[in-house]
N, CA, C and O atoms as a Tinker XYZ file with bonds, in Angstrom:
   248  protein
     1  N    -48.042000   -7.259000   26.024000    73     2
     2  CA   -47.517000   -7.644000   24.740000    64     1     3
     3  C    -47.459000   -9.169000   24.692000    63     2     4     5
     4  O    -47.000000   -9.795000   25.647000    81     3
     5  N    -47.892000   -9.741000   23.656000    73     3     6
     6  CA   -48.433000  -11.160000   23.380000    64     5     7
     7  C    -46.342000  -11.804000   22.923000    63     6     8     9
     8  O    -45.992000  -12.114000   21.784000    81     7
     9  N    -45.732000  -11.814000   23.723000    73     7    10
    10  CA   -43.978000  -11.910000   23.778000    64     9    11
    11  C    -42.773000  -12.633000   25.072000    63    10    12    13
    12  O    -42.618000  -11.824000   25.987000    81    11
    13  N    -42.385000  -13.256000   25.164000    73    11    14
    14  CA   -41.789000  -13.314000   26.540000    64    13    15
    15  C    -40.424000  -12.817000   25.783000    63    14    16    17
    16  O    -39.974000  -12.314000   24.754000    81    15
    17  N    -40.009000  -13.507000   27.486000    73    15    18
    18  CA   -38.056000  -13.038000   27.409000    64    17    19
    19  C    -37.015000  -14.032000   26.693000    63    18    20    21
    20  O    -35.832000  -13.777000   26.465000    81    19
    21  N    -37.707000  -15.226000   26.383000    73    19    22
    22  CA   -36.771000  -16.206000   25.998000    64    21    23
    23  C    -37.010000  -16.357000   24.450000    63    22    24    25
    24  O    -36.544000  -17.305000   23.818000    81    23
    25  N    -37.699000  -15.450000   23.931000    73    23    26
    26  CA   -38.020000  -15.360000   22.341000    64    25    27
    27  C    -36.450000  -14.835000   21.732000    63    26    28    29
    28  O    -35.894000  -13.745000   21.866000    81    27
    29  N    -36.095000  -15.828000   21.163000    73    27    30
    30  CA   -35.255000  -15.318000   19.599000    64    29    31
    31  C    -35.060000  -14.087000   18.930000    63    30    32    33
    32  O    -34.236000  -13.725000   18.091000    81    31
    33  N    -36.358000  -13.320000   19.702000    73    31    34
    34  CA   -36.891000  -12.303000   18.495000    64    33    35
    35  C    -36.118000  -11.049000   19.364000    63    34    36    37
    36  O    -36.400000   -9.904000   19.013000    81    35
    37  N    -35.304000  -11.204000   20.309000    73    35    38
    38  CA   -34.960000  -10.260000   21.000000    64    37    39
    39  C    -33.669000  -10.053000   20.716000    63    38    40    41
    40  O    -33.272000   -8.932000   21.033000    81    39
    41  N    -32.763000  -10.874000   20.148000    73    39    42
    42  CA   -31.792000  -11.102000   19.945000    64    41    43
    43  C    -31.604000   -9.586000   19.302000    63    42    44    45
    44  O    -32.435000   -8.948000   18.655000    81    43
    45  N    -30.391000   -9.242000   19.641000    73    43    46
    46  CA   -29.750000   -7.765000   19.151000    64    45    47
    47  C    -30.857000   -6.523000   19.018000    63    46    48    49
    48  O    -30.973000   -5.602000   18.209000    81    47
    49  N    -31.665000   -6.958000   20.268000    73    47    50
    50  CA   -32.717000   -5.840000   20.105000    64    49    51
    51  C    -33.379000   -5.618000   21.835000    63    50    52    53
    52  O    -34.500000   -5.543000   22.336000    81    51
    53  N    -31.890000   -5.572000   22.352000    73    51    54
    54  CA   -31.646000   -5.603000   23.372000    64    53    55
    55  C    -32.384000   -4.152000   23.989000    63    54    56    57
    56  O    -33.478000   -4.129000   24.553000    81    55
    57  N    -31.522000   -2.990000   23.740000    73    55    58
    58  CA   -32.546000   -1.854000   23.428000    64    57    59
    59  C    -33.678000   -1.831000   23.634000    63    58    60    61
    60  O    -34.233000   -1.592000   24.707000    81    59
    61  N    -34.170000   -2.091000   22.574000    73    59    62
    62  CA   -35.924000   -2.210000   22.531000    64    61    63
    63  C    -36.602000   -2.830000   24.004000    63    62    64    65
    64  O    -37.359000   -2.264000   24.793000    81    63
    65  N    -36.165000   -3.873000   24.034000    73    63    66
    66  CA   -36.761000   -4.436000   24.792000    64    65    67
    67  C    -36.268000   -3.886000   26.404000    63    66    68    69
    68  O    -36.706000   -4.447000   27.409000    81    67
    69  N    -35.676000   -3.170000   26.448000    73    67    70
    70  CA   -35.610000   -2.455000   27.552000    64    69    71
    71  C    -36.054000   -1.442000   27.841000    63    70    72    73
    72  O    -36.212000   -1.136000   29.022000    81    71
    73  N    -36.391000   -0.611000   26.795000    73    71    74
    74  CA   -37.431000    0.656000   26.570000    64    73    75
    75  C    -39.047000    0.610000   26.985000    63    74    76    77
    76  O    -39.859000    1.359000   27.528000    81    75
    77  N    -39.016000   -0.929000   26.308000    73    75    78
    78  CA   -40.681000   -1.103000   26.491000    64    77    79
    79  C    -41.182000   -1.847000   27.438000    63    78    80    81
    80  O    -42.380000   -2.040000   27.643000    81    79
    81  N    -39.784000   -2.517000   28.361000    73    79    82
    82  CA   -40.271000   -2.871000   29.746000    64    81    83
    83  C    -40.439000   -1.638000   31.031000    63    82    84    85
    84  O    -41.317000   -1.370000   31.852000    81    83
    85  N    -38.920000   -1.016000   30.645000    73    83    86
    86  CA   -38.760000    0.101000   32.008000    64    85    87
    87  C    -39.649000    0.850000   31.616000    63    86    88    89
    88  O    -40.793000    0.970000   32.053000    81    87
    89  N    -39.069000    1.457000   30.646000    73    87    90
    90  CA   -39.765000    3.043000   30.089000    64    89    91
    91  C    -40.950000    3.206000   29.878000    63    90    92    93
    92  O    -41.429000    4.226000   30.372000    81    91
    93  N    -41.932000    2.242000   29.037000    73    91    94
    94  CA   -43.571000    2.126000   28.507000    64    93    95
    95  C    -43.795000    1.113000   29.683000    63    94    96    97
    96  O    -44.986000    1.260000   29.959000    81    95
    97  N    -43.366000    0.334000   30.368000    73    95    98
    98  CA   -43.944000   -0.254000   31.465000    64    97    99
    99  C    -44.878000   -1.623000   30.524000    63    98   100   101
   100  O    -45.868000   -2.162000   31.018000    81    99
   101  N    -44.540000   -1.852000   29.677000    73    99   102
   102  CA   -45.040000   -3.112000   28.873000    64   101   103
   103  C    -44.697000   -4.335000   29.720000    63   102   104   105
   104  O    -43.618000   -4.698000   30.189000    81   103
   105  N    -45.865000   -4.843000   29.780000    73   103   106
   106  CA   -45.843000   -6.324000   30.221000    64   105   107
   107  C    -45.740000   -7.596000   29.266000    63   106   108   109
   108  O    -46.316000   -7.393000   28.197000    81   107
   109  N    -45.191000   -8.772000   29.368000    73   107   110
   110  CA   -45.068000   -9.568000   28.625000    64   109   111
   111  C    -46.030000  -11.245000   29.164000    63   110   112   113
   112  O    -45.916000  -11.798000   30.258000    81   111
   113  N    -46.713000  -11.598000   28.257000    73   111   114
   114  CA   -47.795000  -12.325000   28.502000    64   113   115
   115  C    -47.874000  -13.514000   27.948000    63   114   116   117
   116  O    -48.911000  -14.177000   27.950000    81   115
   117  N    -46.500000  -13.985000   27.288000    73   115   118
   118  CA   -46.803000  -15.175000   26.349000    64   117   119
   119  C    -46.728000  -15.925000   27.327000    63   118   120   121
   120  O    -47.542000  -16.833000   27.495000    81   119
   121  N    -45.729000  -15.681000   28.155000    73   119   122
   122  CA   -45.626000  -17.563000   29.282000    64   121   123
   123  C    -46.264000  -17.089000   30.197000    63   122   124   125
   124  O    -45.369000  -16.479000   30.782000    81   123
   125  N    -47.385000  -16.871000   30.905000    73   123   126
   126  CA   -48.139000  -16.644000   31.786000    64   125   127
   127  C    -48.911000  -17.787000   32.231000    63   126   128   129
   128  O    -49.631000  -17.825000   33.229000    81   127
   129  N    -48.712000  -18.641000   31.464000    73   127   130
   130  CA   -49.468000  -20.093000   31.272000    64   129   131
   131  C    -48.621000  -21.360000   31.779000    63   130   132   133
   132  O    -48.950000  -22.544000   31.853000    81   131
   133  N    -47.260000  -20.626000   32.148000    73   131   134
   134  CA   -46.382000  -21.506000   32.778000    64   133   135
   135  C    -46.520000  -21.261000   34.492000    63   134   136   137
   136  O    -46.113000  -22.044000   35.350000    81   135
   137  N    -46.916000  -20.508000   34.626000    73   135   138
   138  CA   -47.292000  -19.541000   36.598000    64   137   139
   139  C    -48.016000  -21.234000   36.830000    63   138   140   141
   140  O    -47.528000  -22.292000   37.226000    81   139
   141  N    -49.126000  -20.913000   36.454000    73   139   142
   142  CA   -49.861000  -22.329000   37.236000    64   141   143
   143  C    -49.392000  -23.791000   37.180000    63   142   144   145
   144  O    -49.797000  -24.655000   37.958000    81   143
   145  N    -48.147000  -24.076000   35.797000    73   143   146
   146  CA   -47.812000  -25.300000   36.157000    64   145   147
   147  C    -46.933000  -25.400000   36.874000    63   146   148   149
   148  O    -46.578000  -26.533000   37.196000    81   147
   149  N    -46.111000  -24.010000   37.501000    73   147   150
   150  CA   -44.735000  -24.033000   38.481000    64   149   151
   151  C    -45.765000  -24.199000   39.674000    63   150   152   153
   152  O    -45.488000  -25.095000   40.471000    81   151
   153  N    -46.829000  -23.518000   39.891000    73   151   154
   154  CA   -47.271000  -23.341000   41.384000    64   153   155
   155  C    -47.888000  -24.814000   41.732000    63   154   156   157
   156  O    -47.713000  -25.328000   42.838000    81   155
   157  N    -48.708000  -25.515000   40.570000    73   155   158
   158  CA   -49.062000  -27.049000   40.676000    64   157   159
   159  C    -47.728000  -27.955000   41.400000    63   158   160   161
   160  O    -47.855000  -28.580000   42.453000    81   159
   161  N    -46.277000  -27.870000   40.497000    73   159   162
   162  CA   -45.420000  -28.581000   40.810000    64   161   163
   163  C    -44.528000  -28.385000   42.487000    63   162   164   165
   164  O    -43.650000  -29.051000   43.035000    81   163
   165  N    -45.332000  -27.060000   42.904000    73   163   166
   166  CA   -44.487000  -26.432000   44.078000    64   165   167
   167  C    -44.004000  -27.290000   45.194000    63   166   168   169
   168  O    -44.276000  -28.489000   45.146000    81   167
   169  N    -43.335000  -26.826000   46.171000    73   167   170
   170  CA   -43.292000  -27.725000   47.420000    64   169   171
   171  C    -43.734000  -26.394000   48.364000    63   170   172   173
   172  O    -43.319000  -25.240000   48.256000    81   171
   173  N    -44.734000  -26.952000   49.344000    73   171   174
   174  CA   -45.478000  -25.747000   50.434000    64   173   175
   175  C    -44.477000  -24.905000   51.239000    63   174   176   177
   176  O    -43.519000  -25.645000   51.462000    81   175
   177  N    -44.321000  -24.022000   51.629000    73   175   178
   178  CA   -43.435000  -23.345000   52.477000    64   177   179
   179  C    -43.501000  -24.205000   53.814000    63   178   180   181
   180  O    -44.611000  -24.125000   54.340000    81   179
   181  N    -42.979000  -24.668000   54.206000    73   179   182
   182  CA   -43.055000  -25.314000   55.827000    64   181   183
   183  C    -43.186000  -24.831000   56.827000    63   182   184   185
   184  O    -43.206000  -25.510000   57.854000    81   183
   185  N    -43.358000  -23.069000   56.835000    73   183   186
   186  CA   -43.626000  -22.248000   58.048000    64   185   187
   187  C    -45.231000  -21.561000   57.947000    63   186   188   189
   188  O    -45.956000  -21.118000   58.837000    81   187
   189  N    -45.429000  -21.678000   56.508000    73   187   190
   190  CA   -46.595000  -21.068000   56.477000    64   189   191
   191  C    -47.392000  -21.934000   55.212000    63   190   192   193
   192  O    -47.157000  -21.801000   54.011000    81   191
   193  N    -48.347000  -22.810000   55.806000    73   191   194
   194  CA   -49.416000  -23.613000   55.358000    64   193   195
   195  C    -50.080000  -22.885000   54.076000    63   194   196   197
   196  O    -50.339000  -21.687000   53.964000    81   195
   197  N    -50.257000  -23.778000   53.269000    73   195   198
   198  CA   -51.286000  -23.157000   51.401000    64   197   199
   199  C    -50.394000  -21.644000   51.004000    63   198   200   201
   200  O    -50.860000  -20.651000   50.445000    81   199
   201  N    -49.355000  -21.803000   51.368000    73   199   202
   202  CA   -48.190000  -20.131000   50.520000    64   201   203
   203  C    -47.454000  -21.567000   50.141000    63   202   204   205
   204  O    -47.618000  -22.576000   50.826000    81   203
   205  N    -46.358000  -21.508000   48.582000    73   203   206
   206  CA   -45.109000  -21.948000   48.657000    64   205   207
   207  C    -44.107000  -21.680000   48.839000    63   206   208   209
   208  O    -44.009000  -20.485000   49.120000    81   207
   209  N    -43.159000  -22.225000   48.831000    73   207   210
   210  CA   -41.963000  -22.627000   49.734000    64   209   211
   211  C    -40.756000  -21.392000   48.698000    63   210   212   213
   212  O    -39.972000  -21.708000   47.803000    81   211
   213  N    -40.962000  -20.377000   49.118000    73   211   214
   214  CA   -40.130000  -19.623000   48.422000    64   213   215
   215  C    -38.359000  -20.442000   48.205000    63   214   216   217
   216  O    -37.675000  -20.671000   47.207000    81   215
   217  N    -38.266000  -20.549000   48.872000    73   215   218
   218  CA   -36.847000  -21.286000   48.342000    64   217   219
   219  C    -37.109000  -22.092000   47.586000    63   218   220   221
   220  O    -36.051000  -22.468000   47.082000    81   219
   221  N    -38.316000  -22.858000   46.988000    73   219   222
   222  CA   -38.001000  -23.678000   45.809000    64   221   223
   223  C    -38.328000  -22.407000   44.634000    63   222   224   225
   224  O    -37.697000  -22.351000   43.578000    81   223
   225  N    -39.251000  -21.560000   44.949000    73   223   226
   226  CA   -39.512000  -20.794000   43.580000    64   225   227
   227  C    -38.211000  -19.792000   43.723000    63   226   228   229
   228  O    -38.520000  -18.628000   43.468000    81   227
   229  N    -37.176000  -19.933000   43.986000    73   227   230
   230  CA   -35.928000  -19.064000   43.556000    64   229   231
   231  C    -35.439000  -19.720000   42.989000    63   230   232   233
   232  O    -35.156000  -19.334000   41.855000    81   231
   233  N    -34.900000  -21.552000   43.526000    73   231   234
   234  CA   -34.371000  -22.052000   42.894000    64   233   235
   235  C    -34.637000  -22.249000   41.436000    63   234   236   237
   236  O    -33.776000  -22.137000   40.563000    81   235
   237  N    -36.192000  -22.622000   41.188000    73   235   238
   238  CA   -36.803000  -22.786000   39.715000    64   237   239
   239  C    -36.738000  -21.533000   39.412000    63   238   240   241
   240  O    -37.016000  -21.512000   38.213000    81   239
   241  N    -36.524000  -20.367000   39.790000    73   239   242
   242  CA   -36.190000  -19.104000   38.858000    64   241   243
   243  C    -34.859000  -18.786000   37.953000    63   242   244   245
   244  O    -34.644000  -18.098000   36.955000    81   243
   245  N    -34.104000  -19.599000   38.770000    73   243   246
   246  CA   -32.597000  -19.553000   37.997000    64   245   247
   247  C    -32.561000  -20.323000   36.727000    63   246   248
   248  O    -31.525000  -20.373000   36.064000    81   247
């Protein structure tokens, strides 16, 4: 679905949008275009070379 999670459009349609993630298994695709500028900005994992550094992508998840 051409939609993310931080759309407006969800507002009091809380419902819905829980139906058509769990239940229909709908994927959401509008910010998909943000993946490559988080992984550009990453810092490398320090135990394991060309993976990133999972502790920064938790932190930028919050």
């Amino acid at each position: 679905m051409h939609a993310s999670l931080t759309s407006g459009d969800w507002n009091g349609e809380e419902d819905k949008m829980e139906y058509l993630l769990n239940d229909l298994d709908v994927y959401l695709v509008r910010d998909n275009g943000f993946m490559g500028w988080y992984m550009n900005q990453s810092l490398e994992d320090p135990n394991r070379s060309g993976y990133v550094d999972p502790n920064y992508m938790r932190n930028r998840g919050r």
